[in-house]
N, C-alpha and C positions, 0 to 999 in steps of 0.2 A: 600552691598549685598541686593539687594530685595525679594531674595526666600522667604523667613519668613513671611514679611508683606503682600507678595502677595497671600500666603497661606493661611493668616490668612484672609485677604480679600474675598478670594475664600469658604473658611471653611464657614462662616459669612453670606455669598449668599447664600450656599447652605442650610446651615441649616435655615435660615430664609424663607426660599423660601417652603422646605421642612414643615417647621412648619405650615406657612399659608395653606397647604393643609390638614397638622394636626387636624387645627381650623376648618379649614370648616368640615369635617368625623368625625372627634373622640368629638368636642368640639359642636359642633353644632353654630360653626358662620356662617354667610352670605359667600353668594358664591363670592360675591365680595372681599373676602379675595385670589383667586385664581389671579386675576390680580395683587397685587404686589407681589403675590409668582411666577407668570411666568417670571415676570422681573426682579427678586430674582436669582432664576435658570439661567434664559441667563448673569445676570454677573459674577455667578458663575463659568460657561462655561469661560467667555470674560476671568475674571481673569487668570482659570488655564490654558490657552492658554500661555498667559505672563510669566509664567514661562522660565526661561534658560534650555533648557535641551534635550540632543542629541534626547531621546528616550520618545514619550510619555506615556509609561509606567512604567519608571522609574519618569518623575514626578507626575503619581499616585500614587506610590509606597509612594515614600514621602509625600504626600498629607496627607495619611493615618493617620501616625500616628498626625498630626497636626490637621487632621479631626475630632478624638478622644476626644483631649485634650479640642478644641474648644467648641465640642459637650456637655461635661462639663460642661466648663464655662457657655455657655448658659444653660443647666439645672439650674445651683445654680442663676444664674443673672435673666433670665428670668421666670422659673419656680417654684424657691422657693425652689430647692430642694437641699441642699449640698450634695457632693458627698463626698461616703465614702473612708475609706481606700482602700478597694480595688480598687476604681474604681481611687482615685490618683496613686499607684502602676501600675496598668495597664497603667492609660494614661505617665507614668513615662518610662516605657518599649517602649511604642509605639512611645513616641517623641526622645529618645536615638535611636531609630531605624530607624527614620526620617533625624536625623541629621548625622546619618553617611551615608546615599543615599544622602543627599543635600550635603556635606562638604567631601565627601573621593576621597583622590587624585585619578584623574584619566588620565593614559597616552592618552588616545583619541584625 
């Protein structure tokens, strides 16, 4: 099953792509941090295209919470900042909520 890794691929784009526009506005780097966040975003995009999934709302749906958890990860890895109980209890909610959009039997 590739949904996961693709997500997590997808997640990874986006928020890195998203971040280098962070650094440019909020951090004051160079503008030329927006050229590998525009090609950040389009495999973002490429990725969550590749998803299996009848409806592409439903694999936003499930992105979501994968998007969450990821977004984490990258705060504590990338920015130094561990996240707290709540925010593992939330992303803990959001990726059970993930997996039953990816994984529930469907007669379709």
């Amino acid at each position: 099953m590739w949904a996961i890794p693709t997500y997590l691929l997808a997640a990874f784009a986006e928020i890195g792509g998203c971040f280098a526009f962070w650094a440019w506005l909020r951090l004051g780097r160079s503008p030329l941090w927006l050229f590998p966040g525009i090609a950040s975003l389009a495999l973002f995009a490429w990725a969550l295209t590749r998803v299996e999934a009848d409806f592409a709302g439903r694999a936003y749906a499930a992105y979501g919470g994968i998007y969450i958890l990821s977004s984490l990860v990258w705060m504590w890895a990338v920015e130094d900042s561990q996240p707290d109980r709540w925010d593992a209890l939330g992303a803990a909610f959001s990726v059970m909520g993930a997996l039953v959009i990816i994984f529930a039997p469907r007669g379709d």
